[in-house]
Structures are given as structure tokens and as C-alpha cells.
C-alpha positions as CSV (number, residue, x, y, z in Angstrom):
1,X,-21.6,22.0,30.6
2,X,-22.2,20.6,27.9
3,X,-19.7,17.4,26.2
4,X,-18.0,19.2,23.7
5,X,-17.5,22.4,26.1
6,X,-15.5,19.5,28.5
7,X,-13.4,18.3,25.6
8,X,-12.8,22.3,24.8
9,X,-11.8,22.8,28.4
10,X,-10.1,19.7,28.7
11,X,-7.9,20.3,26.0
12,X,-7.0,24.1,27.3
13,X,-6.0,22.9,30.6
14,X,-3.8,19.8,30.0
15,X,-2.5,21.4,26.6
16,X,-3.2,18.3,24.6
17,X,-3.1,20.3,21.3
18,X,0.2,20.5,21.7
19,X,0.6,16.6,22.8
20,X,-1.7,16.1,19.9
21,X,1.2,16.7,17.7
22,X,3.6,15.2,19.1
23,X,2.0,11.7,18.1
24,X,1.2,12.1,14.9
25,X,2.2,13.7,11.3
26,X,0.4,14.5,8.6
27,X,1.7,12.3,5.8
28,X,2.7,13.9,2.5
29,X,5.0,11.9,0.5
30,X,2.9,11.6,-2.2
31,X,4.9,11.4,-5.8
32,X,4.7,14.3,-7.9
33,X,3.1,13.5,-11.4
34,X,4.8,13.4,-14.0
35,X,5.9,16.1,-16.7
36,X,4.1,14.4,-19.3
37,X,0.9,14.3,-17.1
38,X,1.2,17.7,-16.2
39,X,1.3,19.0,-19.3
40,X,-2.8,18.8,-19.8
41,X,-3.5,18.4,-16.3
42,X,-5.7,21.9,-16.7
43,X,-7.8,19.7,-19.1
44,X,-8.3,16.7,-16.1
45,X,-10.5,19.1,-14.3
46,X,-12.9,19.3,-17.0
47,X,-12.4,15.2,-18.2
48,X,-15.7,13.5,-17.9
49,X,-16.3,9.7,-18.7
50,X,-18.8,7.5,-19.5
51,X,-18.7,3.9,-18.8
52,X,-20.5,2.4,-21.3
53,X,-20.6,-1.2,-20.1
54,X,-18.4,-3.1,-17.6
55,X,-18.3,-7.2,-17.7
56,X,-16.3,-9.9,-16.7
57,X,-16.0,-12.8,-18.1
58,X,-14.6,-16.7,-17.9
59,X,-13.8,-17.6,-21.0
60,X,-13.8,-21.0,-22.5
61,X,-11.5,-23.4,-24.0
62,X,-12.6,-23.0,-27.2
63,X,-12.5,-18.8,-27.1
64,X,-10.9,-16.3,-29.2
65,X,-12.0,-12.7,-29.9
66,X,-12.1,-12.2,-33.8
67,X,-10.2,-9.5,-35.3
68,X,-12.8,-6.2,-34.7
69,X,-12.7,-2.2,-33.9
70,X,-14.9,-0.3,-31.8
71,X,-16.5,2.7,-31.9
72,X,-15.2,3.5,-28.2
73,X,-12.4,2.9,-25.9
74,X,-12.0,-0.3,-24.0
75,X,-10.1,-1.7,-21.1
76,X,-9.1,-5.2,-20.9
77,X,-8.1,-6.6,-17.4
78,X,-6.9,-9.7,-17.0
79,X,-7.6,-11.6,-13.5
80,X,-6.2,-15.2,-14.3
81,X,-5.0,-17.3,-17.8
82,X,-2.3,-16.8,-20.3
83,X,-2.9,-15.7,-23.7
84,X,-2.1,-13.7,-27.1
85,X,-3.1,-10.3,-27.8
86,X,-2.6,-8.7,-31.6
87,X,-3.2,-5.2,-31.9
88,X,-2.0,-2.6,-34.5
89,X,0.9,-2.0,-32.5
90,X,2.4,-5.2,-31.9
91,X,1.5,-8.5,-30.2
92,X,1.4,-8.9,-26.6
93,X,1.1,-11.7,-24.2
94,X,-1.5,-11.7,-21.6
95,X,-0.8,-12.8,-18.0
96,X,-2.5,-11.9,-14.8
97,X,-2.1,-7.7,-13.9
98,X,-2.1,-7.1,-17.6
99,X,-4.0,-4.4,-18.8
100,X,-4.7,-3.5,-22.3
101,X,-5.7,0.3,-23.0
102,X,-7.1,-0.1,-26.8
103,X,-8.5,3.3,-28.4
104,X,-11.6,3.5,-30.4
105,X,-11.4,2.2,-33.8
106,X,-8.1,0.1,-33.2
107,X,-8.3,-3.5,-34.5
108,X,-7.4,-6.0,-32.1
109,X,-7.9,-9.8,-31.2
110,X,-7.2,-12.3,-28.9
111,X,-6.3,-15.7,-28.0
112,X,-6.3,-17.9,-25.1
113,X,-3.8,-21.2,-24.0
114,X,-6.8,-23.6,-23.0
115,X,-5.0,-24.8,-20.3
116,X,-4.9,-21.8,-18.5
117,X,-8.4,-20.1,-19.7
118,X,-8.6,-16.3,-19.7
119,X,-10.3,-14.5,-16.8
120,X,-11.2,-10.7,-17.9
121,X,-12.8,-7.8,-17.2
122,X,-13.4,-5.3,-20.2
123,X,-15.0,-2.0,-19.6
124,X,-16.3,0.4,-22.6
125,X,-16.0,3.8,-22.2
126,X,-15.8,7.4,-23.8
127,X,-13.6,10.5,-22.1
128,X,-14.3,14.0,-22.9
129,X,-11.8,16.7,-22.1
130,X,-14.3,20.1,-21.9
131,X,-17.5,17.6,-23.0
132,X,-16.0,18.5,-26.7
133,X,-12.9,16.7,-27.1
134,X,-11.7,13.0,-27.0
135,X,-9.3,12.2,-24.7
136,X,-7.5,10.0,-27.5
137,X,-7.7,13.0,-29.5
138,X,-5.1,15.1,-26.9
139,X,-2.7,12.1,-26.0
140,X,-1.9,8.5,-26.7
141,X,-1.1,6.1,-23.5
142,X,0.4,3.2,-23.5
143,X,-1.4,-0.2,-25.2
144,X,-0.3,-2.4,-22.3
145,X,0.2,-1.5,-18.8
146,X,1.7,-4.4,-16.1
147,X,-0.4,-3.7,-13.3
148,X,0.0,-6.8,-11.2
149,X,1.1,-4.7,-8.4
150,X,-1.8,-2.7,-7.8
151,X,-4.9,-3.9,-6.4
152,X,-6.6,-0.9,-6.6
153,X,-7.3,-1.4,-10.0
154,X,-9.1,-4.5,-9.9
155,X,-10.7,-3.1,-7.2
156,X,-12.5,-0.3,-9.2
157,X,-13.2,-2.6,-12.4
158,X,-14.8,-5.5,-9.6
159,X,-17.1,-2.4,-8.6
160,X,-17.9,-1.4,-11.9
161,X,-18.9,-4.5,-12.9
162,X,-21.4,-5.2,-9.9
163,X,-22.6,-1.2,-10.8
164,X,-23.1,-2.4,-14.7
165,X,-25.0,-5.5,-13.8
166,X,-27.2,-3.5,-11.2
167,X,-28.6,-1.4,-14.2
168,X,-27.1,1.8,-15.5
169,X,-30.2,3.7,-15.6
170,X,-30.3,3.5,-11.6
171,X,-26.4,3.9,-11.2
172,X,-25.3,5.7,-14.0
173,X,-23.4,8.3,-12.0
174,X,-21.8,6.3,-9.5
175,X,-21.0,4.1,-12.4
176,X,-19.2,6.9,-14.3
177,X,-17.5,8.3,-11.4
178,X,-15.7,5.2,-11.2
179,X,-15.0,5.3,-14.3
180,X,-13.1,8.3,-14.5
181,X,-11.0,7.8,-11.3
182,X,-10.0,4.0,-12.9
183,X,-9.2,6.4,-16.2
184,X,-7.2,9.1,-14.4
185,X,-5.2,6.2,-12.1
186,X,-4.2,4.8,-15.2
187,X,-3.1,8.0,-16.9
188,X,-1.0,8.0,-13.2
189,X,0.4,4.9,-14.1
190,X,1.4,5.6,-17.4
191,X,3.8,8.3,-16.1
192,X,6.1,9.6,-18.7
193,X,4.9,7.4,-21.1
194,X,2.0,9.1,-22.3
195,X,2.8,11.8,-25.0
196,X,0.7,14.7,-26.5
197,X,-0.8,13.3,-29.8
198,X,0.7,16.6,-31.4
199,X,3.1,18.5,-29.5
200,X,1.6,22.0,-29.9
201,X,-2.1,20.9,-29.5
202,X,-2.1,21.0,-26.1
203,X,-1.3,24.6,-25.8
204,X,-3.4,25.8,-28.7
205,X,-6.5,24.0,-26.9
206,X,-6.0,26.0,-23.7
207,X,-6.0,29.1,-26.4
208,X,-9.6,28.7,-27.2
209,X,-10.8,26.7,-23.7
210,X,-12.2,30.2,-22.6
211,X,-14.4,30.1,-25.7
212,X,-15.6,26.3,-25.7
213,X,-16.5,27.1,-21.9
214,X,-18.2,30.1,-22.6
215,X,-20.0,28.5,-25.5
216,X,-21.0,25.1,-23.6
217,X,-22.1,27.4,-20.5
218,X,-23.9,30.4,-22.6
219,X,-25.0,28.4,-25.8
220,X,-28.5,29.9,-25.7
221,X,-27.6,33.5,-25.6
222,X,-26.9,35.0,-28.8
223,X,-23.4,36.2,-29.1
224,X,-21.3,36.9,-32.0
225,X,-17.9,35.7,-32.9
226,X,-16.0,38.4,-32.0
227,X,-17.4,38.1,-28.4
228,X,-16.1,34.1,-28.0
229,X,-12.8,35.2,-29.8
């Protein structure tokens, strides 16, 4: 007999399945997301990022990031320091377990107390709903999330810096797959604070979805119009 034919018969005669049971649970009490996030959650099956770089830095006493925009998104961690961030939206202090969301092309800048230098991670990066549209095209998060209590966070942006400085050519993929679950635990996090950037889009997109799949899948066969409408 072999082992797994003694567990088998093991199990049958000393009814351990049922004892099995009795000792554990599965756990389930997992929050529900929320109404806002569930409103395009068809589109996070399809949501794809790349990480386009992923750094941390220590800055010096002297350091202040000059008014700029960039052509992509950007998160902005910070580990340890105080400081001053001025974005289009308002001005925000910086403190440890602050995160800064900032959208491509919104001007922003920075400044540091020199007695308590800034510690930061910033990560670059460009999220595709359907590999056609923008995530910052379908809905507008927060600028600044408290984070402080979450260490997975950190976690993820400590691991995709060390990915980043290994080379992206070799670790593109695992570099980009953390990527997108840091993205879609901060979409979590935003809860109902993240809004539709026009309230009918949403369901106009999952209109034509069929037709942007069928295009992206089929886009060497030659169909007319009428058959992606």
C-alpha cells in the first residue's frame, strides 16, 4: 500500500474529514468593494500596466523638485522626512505613509524641511483599460492617499525597485505585474473616493468593448464596419 492509499484509508476509518472541520474555517470576511469601484470593475480584468521605472531615493538638504509634468503617471511614496507638495489641486504636506497619485501631464513640485530630509520611492507608470484606453481617461483617484497603515504597499514599491535596478529587459513582466497589483490596491484604497471622469462614459465604453476586443483580437482579418458594430 502505497502512502497516500494509508492517508485515504486512514481518513475513512477514523472519519477525520469530518474532525477536519471541526478545527478549522475557511475565512471569508473580506470587505466588499466599493460602489464606486464596482462600477468599472468589468474593465479591471482587461487593465494592464507598465512600470516604467521604479527608484528610491534619499534626498539631500539642499533638494527640491522644480515645477514639471510628465508624460505618464507617477507614484510618490514617502518612507521618512517632512515636506511640501504643490500640485494643481492644492498643496499638501508630506509625512511618512503619504502617497501622492499624480496623473500624466499634472504639474507638481516639491519641497523638503532639511532637518527631516525626504525618503521616497517614485514609480512611473502607464495603465491601459482594454490596451486602448487610459486608466486616467475612465476615472480620477484621489491626489493623496494616507497610507501609513499598510505595509503592503511599501512592500510592493521596495520590490519594484530592486526589479527596476535588476534591469527591465530581464524582469519586465514580473516588474509589471507588480505594478498592476500596487495599482489596483490603491484603487482598493481609494474606496468611494474615486469617481467616473464622466458619469455616462463608463457605460458607453462597455457598449463598444465587444468591438475594441474583437478588433484588438482579429485586427488582421478584414472585416467591415457593420461587422464590429
Amino acid at each position: 500500500m502505497t502512502l497516500n492509499e494509508e492517508c485515504v484509508s486512514a481518513l475513512q476509518k477514523s472519519d477525520s474529514l469530518h474532525a477536519y472541520s471541526q478545527v478549522q474555517r475557511v475565512v471569508e470576511d473580506f470587505p466588499e468593494n466599493s460602489a464606486s469601484v464596482r462600477m468599472f470593475e468589468p474593465w479591471l480584468g482587461s487593465l494592464a500596466c507598465k512600470v516604467h521605472g521604479a527608484r528610491q531615493f534619499e534626498c539631500f538638504a539642499n533638494w527640491r523638485m522644480l515645477p514639471r509634468r510628465l508624460p505618464n503617471d507617477v507614484i510618490f511614496y514617502v518612507i521618512q522626512g517632512r515636506g511640501q507638495a504643490k500640485i494643481s489641486s492644492g498643496s499638501h504636506r508630506l509625512r511618512p505613509g503619504v502617497c501622492l497619485h499624480l496623473p500624466r501631464g499634472m504639474e507638481h513640485e516639491a519641497t523638503h524641511d532639511p532637518r527631516h530630509p525626504l525618503h521616497v520611492v517614485l514609480m512611473h507608470y502607464t495603465a491601459l483599460a482594454d490596451f486602448s484606453l487610459a486608466l486616467s481617461d475612465l476615472v480620477t483617484m484621489p491626489v493623496r492617499l494616507d497610507l501609513d497603515g499598510d505595509p503592503v504597499i511599501p512592500a510592493l514599491l521596495r520590490d519594484a525597485c530592486h526589479l527596476a535596478a535588476l534591469g527591465t529587459d530581464r524582469w519586465e513582466r514580473s516588474l509589471d505585474a507588480i505594478g498592476l497589483v500596487l495599482l489596483l490596491r490603491l484603487i482598493r484604497h481609494c474606496g468611494e473616493k474615486i469617481q467616473p471622469v464622466h458619469a455616462s462614459r463608463l457605460s458607453d465604453l462597455s457598449r463598444i468593448a465587444p468591438a475594441l476586443r474583437t478588433m484588438r483580437e482579429c485586427c488582421t482579418s478584414d472585416r467591415s464596419v457593420e461587422a464590429y458594430a
